[in-house]
C-alpha positions in Angstrom: -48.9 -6.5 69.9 -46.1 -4.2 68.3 -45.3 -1.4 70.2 -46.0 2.4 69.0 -43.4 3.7 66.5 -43.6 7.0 68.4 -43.0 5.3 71.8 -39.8 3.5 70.3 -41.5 0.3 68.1 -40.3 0.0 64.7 -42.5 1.6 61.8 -45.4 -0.1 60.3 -44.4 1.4 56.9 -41.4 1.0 55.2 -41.6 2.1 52.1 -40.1 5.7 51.3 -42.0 8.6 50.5 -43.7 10.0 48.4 -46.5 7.0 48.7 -48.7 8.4 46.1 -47.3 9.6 42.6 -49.7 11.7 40.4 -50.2 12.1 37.3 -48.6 8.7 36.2 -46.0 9.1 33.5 -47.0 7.2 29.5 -45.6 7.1 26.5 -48.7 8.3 24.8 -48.4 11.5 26.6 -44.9 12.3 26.2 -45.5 11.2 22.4 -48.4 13.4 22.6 -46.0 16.5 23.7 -43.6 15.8 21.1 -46.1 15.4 18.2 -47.4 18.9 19.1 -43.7 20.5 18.9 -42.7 18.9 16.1 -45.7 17.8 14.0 -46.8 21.3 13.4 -49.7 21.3 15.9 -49.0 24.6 17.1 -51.1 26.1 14.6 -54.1 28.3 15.0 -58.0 27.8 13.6 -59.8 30.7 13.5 -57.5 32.4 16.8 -57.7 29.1 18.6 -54.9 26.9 19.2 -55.8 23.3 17.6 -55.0 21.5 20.1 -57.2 23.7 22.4 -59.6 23.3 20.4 -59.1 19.5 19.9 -59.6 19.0 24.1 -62.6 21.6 24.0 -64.6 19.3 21.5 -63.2 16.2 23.0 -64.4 17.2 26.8 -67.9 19.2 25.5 -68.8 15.2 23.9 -67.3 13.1 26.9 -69.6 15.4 29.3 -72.8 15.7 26.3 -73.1 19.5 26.7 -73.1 22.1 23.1 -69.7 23.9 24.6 -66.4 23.8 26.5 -64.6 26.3 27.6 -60.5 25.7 28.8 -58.8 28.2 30.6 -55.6 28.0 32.5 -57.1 27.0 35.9 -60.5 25.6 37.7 -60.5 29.2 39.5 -60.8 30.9 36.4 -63.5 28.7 35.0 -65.0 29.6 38.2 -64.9 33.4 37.6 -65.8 33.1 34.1 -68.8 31.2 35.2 -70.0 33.8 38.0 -69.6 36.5 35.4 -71.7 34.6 32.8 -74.6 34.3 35.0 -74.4 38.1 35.7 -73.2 38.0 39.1 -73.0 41.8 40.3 -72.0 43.5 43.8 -74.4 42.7 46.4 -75.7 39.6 45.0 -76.0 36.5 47.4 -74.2 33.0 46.1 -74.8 30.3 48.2 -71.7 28.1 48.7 -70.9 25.1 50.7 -68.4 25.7 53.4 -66.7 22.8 53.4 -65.0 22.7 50.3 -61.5 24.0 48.6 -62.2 27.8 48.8 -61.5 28.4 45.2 -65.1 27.3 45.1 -66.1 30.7 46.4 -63.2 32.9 46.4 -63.7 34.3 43.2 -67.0 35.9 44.3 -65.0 38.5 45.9 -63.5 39.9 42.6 -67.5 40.6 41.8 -68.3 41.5 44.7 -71.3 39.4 45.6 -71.5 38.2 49.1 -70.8 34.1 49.5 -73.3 32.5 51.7 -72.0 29.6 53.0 -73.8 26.6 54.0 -73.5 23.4 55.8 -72.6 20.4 55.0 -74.1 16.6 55.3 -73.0 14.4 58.0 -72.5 11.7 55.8 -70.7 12.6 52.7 -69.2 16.4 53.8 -71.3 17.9 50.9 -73.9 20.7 50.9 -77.0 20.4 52.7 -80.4 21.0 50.5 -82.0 21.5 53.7 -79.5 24.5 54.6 -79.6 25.8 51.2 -83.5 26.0 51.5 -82.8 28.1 55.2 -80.2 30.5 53.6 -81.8 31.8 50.3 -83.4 35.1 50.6 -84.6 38.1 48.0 -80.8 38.6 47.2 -79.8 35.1 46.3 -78.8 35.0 43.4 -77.1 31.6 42.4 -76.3 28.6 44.5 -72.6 26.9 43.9 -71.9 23.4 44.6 -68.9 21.0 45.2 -69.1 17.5 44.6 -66.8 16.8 47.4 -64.2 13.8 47.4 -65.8 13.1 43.9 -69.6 12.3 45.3 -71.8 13.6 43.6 -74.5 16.4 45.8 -78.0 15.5 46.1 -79.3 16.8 42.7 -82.7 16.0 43.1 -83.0 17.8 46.3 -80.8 20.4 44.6 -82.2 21.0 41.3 -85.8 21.1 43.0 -84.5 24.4 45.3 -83.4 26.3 42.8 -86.1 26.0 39.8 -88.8 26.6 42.8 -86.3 30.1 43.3 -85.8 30.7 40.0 -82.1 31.3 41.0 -78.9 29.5 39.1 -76.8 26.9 39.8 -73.3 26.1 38.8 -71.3 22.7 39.9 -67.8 22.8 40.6 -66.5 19.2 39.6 -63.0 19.7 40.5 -63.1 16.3 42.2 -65.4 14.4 40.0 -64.6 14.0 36.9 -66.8 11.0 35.9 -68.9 10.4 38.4 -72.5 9.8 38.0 -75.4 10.4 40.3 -78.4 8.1 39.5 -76.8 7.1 36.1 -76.1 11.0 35.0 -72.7 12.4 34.8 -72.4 15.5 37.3 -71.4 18.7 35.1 -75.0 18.0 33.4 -77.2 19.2 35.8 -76.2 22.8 36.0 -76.5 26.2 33.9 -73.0 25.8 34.0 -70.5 23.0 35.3 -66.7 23.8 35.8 -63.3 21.3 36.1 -60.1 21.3 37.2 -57.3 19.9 35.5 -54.6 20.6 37.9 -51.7 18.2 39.1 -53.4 16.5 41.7 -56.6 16.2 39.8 -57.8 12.6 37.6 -57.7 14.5 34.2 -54.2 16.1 35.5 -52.7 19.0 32.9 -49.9 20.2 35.4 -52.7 23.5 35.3 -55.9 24.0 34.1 -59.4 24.0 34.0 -62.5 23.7 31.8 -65.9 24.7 31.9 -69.1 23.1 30.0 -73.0 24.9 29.5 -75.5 24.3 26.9 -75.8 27.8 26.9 -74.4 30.5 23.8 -75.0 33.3 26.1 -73.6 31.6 29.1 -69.9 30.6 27.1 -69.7 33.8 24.8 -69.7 35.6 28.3 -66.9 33.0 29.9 -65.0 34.1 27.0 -65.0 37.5 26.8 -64.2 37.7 30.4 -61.2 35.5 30.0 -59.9 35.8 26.4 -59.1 38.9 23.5 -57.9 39.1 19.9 -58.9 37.1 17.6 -61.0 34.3 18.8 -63.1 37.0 20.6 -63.6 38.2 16.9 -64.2 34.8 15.5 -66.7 33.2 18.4 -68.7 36.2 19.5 -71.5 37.2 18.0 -74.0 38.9 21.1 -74.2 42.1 19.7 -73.2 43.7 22.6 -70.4 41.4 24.1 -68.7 42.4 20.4 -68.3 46.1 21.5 -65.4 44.2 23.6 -63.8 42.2 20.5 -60.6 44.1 20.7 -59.9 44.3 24.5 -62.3 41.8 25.8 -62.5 42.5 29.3 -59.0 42.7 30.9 -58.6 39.0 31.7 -56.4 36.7 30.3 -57.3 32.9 31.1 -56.3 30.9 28.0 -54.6 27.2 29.1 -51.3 26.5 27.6 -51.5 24.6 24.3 -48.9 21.6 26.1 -51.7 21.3 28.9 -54.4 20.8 26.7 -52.5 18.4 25.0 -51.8 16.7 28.0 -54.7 17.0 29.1 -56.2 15.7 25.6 -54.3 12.5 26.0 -55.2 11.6 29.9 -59.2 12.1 29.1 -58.8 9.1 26.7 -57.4 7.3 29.6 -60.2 8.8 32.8 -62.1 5.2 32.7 -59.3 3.3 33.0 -58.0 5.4 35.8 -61.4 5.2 37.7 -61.8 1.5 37.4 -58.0 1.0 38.6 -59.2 3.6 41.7 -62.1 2.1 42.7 -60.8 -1.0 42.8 -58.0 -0.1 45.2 -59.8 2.1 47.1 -62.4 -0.3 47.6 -59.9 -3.3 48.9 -59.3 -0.6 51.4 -61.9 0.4 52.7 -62.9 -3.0 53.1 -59.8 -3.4 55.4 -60.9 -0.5 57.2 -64.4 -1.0 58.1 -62.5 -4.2 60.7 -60.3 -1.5 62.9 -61.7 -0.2 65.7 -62.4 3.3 65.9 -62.2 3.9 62.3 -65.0 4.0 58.9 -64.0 4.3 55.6 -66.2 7.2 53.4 -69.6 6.5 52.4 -70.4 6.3 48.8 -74.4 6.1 48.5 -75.5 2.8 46.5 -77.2 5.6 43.7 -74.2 7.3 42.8 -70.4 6.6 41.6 -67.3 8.5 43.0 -65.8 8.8 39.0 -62.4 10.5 40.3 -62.8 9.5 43.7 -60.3 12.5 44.4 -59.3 12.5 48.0 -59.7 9.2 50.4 -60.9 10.8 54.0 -61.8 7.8 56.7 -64.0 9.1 59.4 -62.1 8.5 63.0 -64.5 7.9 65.9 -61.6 10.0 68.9 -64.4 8.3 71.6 -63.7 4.9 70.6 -60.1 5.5 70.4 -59.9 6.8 74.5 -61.0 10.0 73.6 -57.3 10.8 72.1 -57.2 14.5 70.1 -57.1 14.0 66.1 -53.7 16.0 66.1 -51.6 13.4 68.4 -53.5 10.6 66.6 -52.4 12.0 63.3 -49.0 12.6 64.5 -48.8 8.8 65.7 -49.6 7.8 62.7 -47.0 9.9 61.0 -44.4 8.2 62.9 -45.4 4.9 61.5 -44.6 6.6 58.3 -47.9 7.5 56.9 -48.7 10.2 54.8 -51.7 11.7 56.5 -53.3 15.1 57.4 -55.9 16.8 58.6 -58.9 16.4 56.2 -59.1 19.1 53.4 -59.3 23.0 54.5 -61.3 24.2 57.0 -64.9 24.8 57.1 -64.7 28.1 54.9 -66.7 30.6 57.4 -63.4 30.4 59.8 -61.3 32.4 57.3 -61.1 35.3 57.4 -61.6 35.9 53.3 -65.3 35.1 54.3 -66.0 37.8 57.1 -67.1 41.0 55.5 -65.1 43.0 57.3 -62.3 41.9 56.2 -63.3 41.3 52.6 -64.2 44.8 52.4 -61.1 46.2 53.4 -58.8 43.7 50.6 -61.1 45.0 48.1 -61.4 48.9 48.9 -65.0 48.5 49.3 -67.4 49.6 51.7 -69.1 47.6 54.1 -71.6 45.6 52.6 -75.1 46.0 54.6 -75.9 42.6 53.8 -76.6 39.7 57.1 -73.9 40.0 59.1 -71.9 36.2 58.0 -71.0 35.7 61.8 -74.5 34.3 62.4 -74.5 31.8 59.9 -74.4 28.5 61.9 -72.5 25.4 60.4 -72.0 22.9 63.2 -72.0 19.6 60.7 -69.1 21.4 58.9 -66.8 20.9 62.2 -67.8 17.6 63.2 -66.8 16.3 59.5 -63.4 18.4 59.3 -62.9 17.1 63.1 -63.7 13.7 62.6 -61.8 12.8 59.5 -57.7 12.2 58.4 -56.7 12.4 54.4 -54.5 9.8 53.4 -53.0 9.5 49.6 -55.8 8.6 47.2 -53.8 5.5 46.2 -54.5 4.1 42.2 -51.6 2.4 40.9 -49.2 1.9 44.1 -48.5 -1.8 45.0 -50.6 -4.0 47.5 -47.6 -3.8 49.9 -48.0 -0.4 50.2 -51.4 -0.1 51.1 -51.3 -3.3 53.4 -48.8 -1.5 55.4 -51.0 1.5 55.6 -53.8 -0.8 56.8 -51.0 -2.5 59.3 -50.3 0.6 60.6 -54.0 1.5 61.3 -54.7 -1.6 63.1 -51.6 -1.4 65.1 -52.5 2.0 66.3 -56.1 2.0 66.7 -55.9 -1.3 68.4 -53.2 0.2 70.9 -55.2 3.2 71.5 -58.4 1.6 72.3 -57.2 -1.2 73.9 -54.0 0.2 76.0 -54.6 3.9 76.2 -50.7 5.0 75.2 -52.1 8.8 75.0 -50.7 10.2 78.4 -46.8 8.6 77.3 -47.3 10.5 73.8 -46.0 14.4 73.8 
């Protein structure tokens, strides 16, 4: 058996970094760019960029919902879709707490309290069960992420909130695409929101979008996050027109180029899925053989779509009871690309303690529950018991066998040897 890299063996992986490139680089979207510069594409309809426009129609018919919204992140489409709602100050939003915090961050701006909530063992996304404990007279809205790109469980879901009478809005950042029990997530909410950025499937360099079936709902997204004249051409709630000239101090608009690029990589999201899931799926097939490791669980009624982060649970007993930091950093020295999984659990930080969220935002102390009470133990077991590695799509076999070489190598040493007291 090879010896550790880290205690002088030679590396399992030899292939430079960076091991996962993203967005991949086509002649349709660079032709795409130019067409708009030099085609005269950079016209307006009715105070809209065309090719805004374009990907808004485009998205609102790839996801079936009356209206799309693009603005120039998924945190803004976020906002826009708190506002829309009629989130106020004081209002409860229930949030998972394992998740990107842009999920609930932009709460604070409106000053509603986020409630977070835990998370299930198995797939690291929001608990029903938890939700159900957490709502009380001042919930107003429950927020979900469909984490690593599986879908929630919507029935469980959808059954809370129409008993409670209380809204729900999905944050898809990392699912574009996928489907739970043959429905697209992003359908099964007042209002469903996307990110576009760099590292997502649909990749713009920046940007977001937002989908509803609702007038209301999108004429308020807009206003918050838009003025001039396609506030004056799309708005017609009597009172949101008061706004027309100033709208409401926000200015969210995407950048015509990313919604052309952004145009021109929707065309290609099945394509890119297929190609994922396949790779990702020789993988974790590799995976489930090494000792001390799983690869993530996808439920057989759902489909990961973007599949957007690959996070294999580690099993630190199996493995002689080593600390996920020194087994992440022997990994690293075998040349793997590899972190902690995600963020941590959001009710750690300190943007989440109302003291502190108080004093960033000049405002008084809420007399709402006191947040320290709120009890998410799942949360740290996931974020303690799971390593991100790159969410490979197009990279070469050779690649990703040497990532699997490198797993056996060191999970076999570590449960078989115990190398941990010779590693600093």
């Amino acid at each position: 058996m090879n010896k550790l890299a880290i205690l002088g063996g030679k590396k399992s992986i030899t292939i430079k970094s960076p091991h996962w490139k993203w967005p991949p680089s086509s002649k349709e979207k660079i032709d795409a760019i130019n067409h708009y510069y030099r085609k005269e594409e950079n016209h307006f309809i009715n105070g809209v960029p065309l090719v805004v426009k374009r990907f808004e129609l485009n998205f609102a018919k790839f996801q079936k919902r009356k209206y799309a919204l693009a603005l120039n992140s998924g945190t803004s489409t976020l906002l826009a879709a708190f506002f829309a709602i009629g989130i106020k100050p004081g209002d409860e939003v229930i949030a998972p707490t394992l998740t990107f915090h842009a999920t609930a961050t932009p709460l604070g701006i409106l000053g509603a309290i986020p409630v977070l909530a835990d998370c299930e063992k198995e797939t690291g996304n929001i608990s029903p069960e938890d939700i159900k404990k957490k709502i009380t007279k001042k919930t107003k809205a429950v927020v979900i992420n469909h984490l690593c790109g599986h879908p929630c469980e919507m029935t469980k879901i959808l059954k809370i909130v129409k008993s409670k009478k209380i809204f729900l809005i999905e944050d898809c950042s990392h699912a574009h695409g996928s489907t739970y029990r043959g429905k697209k997530v992003g359908n099964f909410s007042d209002i469903a929101c996307f990110s576009l950025d760099r590292n997502k499937m649909i990749s713009a360099g920046e940007g977001g979008v937002l989908v509803t079936n609702s007038k209301f709902y999108y004429e308020r997204a807009l206003i918050l996050s838009d003025f001039g004249p396609r506030i004056f051409n799309e708005i017609s709630d009597k009172f949101l027109k008061k706004f027309n000239e100033t709208g409401l101090g926000y200015k969210h608009r995407i950048h015509p180029v990313a919604a052309v690029i952004a145009n021109s990589e929707l065309k290609k999201l099945n394509k890119y899925i297929l190609k994922r899931k396949t790779v990702l799926n020789y993988l974790s097939n590799k995976i489930k053989k090494i000792p001390g490791m799983s690869p993530p669980i996808t439920k057989k009624y759902v489909t990961r779509g973007a599949f957007y982060g690959y996070r294999p649970f580690i099993n630190l007993k199996e493995l002689n009871n080593i600390k996920l930091g020194k087994f992440i950093k022997i990994l690293k020295s075998e040349g793997m690309e590899v972190r902690q999984s995600g963020n941590p659990p959001l009710h750690t930080l300190n943007f989440f303690k109302n003291s502190f969220r108080s004093k960033i935002f000049n405002r008084a102390k809420n007399k709402f529950r006191n947040t320290k009470k709120l009890k998410c133990p799942n949360s740290k077991i996931f974020y303690e018991s799971t390593i991100s590695i790159p969410t490979f799509t197009f990279e070469k076999k050779k690649l990703i066998n040497q990532y699997i070489s490198a797993f056996k190598k060191v999970c076999f040493y570590l449960k078989y040897k115990n190398y941990e007291k010779n590693i600093k």
